[in-house]
N, C-alpha and C positions, 0 to 999 in steps of 0.2 A: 546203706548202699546195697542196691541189689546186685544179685549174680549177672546178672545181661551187664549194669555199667560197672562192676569190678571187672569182668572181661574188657570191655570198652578199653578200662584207663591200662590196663596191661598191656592190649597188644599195641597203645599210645606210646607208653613207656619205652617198648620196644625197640617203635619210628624214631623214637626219640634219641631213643642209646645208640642205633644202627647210625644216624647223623653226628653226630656227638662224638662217638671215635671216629669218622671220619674227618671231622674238624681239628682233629687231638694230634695233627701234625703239621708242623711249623709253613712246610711247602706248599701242602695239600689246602691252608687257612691264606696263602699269601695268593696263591692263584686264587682262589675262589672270591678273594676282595678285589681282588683287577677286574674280576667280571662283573661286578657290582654296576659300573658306570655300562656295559655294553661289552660283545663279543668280542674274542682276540685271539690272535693264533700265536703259536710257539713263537715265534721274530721279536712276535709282540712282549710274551713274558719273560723271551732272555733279554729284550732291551732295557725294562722293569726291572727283573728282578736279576740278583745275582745266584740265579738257579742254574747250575748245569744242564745241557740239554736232555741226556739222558735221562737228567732224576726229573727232567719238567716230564718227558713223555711216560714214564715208570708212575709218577703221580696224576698228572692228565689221565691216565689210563683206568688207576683206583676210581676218580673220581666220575669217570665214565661209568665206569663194572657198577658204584653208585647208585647211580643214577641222579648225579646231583648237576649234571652237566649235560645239553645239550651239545653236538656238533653235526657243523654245516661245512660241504664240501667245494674251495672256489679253486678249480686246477689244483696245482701241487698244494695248498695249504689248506689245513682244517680248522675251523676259526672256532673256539670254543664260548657257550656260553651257559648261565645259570639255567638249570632246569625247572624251579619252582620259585611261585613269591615266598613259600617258607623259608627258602634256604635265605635267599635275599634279606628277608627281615630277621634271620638270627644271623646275620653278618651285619647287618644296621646296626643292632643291637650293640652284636660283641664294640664294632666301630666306635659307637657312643660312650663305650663302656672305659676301652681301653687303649683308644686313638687319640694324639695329641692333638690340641684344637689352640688356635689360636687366641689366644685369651685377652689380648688389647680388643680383640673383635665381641668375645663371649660375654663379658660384663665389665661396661665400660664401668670408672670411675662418676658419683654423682659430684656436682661440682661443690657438695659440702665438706666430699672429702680434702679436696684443695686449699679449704679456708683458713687453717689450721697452719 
């Protein structure tokens, strides 16, 4: 590996680490999957989630300073949304990873199993 892509993969690591602790709290990971599907303002994630207001705007805020979050201003409310397809596909991910799925859906039974 040369010196130009050892630098590459370090300051990657970095983007990496910098994301990563910012994912590394329970709040900050719960908002940022509501925005998965599309934008939503604070009403939106105290109706979702059982977040106090305070700790929504105190983490909305982290995740703004971020930069992991867009927001759009309509009158008194400010609607938050995802700021990159990375952040989106490493919340797909974790989703995939360690989000309950319906499983009568996920792999039906073949009808051999039945026969029995």
């Amino acid at each position: 590996m040369t010196d130009l892509e050892m630098q590459a993969m370090r300051t990657s690591a970095g983007e990496a680490t910098q994301l990563l602790k910012n994912l590394a709290n329970e709040d900050r990971l719960l908002l940022l999957c509501q925005m998965v599907d599309g934008e939503k303002c604070v009403s939106d994630f105290e109706a979702l989630l059982d977040i106090r207001q305070p700790t929504l705007s105190q983490q909305l805020g982290v995740l703004r300073n971020a930069g992991l979050v867009n927001t759009r201003r309509d009158g008194k409310r400010i609607y938050y949304s995802l700021a990159s397809d990375e952040v989106k596909q490493v919340l797909s991910l974790l989703y995939m990873l360690y989000c309950p799925v319906d499983l009568s859906k996920a792999n039906p039974p073949k009808e051999t199993e039945y026969a029995n």
